[in-house]
MARBA-3410 file (N, C-alpha, C, O; in Angstrom, 1 decimal):
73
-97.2,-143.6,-208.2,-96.5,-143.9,-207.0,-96.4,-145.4,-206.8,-97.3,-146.0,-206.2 ~ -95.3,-145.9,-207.3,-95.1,-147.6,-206.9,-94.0,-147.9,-205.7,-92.8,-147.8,-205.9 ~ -94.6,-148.3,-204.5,-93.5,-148.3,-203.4,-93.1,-147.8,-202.6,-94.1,-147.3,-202.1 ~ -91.9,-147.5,-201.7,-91.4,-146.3,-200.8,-90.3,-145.8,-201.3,-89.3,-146.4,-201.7 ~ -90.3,-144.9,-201.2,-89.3,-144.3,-201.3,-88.2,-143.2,-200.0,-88.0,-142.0,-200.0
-87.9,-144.5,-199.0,-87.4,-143.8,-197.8,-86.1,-143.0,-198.1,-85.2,-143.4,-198.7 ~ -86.2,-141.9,-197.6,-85.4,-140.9,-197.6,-84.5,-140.6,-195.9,-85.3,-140.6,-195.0 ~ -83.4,-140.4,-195.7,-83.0,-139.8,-194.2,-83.5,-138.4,-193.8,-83.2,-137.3,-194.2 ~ -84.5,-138.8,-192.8,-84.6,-137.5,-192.5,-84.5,-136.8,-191.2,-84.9,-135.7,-190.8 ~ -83.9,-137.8,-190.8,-83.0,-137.0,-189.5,-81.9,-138.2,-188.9,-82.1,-139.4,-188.7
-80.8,-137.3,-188.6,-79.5,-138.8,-188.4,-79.8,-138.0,-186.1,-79.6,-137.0,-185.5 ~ -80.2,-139.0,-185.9,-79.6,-139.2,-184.5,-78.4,-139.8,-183.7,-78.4,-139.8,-182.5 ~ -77.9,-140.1,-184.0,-76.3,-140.7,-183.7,-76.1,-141.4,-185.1,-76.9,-141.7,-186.0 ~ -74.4,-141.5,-185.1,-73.9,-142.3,-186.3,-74.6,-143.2,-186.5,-74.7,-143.4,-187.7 ~ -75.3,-144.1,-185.7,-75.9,-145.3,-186.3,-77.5,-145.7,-186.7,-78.2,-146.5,-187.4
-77.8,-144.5,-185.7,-79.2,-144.3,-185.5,-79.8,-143.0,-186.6,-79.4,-141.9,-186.5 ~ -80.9,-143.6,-187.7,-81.2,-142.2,-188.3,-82.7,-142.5,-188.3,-83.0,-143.6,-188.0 ~ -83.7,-141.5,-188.8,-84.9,-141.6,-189.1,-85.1,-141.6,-190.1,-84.1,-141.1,-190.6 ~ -86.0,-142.0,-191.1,-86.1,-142.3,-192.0,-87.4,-141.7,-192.5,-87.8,-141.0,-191.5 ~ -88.4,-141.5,-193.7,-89.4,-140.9,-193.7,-89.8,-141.0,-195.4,-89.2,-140.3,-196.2
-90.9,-141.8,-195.8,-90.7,-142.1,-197.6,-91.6,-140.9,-198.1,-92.7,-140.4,-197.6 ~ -90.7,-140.5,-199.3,-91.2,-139.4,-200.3,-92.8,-139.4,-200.8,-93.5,-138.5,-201.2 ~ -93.1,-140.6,-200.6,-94.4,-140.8,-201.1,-95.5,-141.0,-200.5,-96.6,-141.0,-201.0 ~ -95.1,-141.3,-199.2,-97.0,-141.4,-198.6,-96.1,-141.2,-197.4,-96.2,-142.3,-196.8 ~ -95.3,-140.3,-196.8,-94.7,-139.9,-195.3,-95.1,-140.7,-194.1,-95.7,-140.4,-193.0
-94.6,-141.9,-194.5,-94.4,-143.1,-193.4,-93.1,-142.9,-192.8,-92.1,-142.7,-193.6 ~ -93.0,-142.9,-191.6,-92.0,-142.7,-190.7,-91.3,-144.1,-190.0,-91.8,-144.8,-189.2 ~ -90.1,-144.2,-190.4,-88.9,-145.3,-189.5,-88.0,-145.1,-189.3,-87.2,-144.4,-189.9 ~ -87.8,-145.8,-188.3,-86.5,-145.9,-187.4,-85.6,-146.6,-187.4,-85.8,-147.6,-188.1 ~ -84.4,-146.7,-186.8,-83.7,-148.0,-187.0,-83.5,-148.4,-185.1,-82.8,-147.8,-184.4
-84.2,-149.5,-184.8,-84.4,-150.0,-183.6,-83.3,-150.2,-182.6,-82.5,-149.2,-182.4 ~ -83.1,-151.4,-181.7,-81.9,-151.7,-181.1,-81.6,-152.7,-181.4,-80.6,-153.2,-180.9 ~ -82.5,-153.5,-182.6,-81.6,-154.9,-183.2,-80.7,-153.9,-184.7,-79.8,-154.5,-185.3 ~ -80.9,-153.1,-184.8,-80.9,-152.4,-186.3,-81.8,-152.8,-187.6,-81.6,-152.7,-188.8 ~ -82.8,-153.1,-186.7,-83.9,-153.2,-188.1,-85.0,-152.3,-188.2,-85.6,-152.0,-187.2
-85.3,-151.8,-189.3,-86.0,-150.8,-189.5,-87.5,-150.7,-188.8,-87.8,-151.8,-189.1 ~ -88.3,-150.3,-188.4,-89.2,-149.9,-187.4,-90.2,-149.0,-187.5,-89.8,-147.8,-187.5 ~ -91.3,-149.2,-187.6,-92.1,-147.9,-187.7,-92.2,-146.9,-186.3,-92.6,-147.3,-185.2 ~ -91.6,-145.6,-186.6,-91.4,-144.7,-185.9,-93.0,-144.3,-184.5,-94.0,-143.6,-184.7 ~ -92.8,-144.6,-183.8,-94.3,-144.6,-183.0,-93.3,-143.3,-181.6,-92.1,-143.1,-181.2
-94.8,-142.8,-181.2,-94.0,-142.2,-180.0,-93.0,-142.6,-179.3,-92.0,-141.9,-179.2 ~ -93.2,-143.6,-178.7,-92.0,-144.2,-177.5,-90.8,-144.1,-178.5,-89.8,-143.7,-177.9 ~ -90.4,-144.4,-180.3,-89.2,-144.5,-180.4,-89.0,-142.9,-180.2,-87.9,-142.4,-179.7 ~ -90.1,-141.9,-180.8,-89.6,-140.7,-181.3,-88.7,-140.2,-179.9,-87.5,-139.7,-180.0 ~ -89.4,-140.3,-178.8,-88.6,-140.1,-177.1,-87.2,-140.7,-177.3,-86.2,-140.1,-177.1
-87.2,-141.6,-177.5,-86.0,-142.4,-177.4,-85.3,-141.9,-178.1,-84.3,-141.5,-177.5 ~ -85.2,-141.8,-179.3,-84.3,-140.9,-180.7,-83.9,-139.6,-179.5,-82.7,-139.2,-179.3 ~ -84.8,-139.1,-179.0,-84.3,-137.4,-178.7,-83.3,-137.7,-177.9,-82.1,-137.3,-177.9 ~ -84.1,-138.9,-176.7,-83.2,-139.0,-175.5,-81.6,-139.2,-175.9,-80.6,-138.8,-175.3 ~ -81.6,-140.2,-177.2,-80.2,-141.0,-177.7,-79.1,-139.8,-178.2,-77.9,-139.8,-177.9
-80.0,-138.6,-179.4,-79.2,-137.6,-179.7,-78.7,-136.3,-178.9,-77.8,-135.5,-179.3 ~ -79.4,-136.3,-177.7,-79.1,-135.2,-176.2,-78.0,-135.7,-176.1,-77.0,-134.9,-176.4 ~ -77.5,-137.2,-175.6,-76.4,-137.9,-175.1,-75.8,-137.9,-175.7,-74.8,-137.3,-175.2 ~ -75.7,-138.4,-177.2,-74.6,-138.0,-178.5,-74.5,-136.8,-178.2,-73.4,-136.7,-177.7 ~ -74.9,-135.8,-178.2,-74.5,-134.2,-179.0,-73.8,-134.0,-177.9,-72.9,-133.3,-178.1
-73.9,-134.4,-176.4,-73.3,-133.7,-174.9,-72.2,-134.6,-175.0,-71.2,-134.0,-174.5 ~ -71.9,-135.6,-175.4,-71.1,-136.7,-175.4,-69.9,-136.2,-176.2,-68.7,-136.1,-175.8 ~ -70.6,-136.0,-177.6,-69.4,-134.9,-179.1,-68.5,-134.0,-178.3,-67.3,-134.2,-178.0 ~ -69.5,-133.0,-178.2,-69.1,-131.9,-177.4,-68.0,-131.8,-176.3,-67.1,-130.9,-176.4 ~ -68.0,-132.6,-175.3,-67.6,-132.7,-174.4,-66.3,-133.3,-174.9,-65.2,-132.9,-174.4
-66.2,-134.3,-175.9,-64.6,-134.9,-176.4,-64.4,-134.0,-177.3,-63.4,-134.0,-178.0 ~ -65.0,-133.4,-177.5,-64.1,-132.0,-178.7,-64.0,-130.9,-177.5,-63.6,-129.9,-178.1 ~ -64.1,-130.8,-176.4,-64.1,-130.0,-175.7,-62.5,-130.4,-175.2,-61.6,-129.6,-175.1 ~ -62.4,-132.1,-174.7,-61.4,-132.3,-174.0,-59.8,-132.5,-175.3,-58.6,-132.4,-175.4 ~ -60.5,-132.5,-175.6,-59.1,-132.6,-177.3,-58.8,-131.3,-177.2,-57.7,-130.9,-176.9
-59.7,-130.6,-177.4,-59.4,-128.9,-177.6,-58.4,-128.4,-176.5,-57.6,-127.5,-176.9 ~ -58.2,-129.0,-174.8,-57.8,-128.5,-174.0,-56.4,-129.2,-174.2,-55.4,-128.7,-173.8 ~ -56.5,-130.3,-174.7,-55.5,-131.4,-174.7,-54.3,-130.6,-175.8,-53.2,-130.7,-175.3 ~ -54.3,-130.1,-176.7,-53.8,-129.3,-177.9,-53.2,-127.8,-177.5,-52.3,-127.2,-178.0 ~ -53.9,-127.7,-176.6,-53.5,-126.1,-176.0,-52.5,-125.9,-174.5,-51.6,-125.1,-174.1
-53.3,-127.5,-173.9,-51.8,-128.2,-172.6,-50.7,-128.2,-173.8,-50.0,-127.1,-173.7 ~ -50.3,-128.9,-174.8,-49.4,-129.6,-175.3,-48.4,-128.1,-175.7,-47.2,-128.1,-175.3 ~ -49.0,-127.2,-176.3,-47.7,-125.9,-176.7,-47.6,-125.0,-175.2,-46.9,-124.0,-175.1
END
């Protein structure tokens, strides 16, 4: 085992993902400068809090396109 080998292992918003290496399961983040970060509670909160907002956020504009397509015929 020489190194890390960070893998994605979980995407929270397009820009935001977690990260997590194959080899000794060191956990990071990507912060609010975008630089990579060791994953500690406060970010893990914040990840969830950021992907609730994305997923309600998705949702809600695939909800409004959906209606928008169905006004139009």
């Amino acid at each position: 085992m020489f190194g890390h080998d960070y893998q994605v292992s979980r995407r929270v918003t397009n820009h935001v993902k977690e990260f997590t290496c194959k080899n000794c399961k060191k956990e990071l983040t990507i912060n609010s400068s975008g630089k990579l970060t060791e994953l500690t509670p406060k970010f893990k909160e914040i990840n969830d809090v950021l992907e609730r907002i994305h997923t309600r956020r998705l949702m809600r504009l695939t909800k409004q396109k959906g209606d928008l397509l169905v006004f139009r015929h």
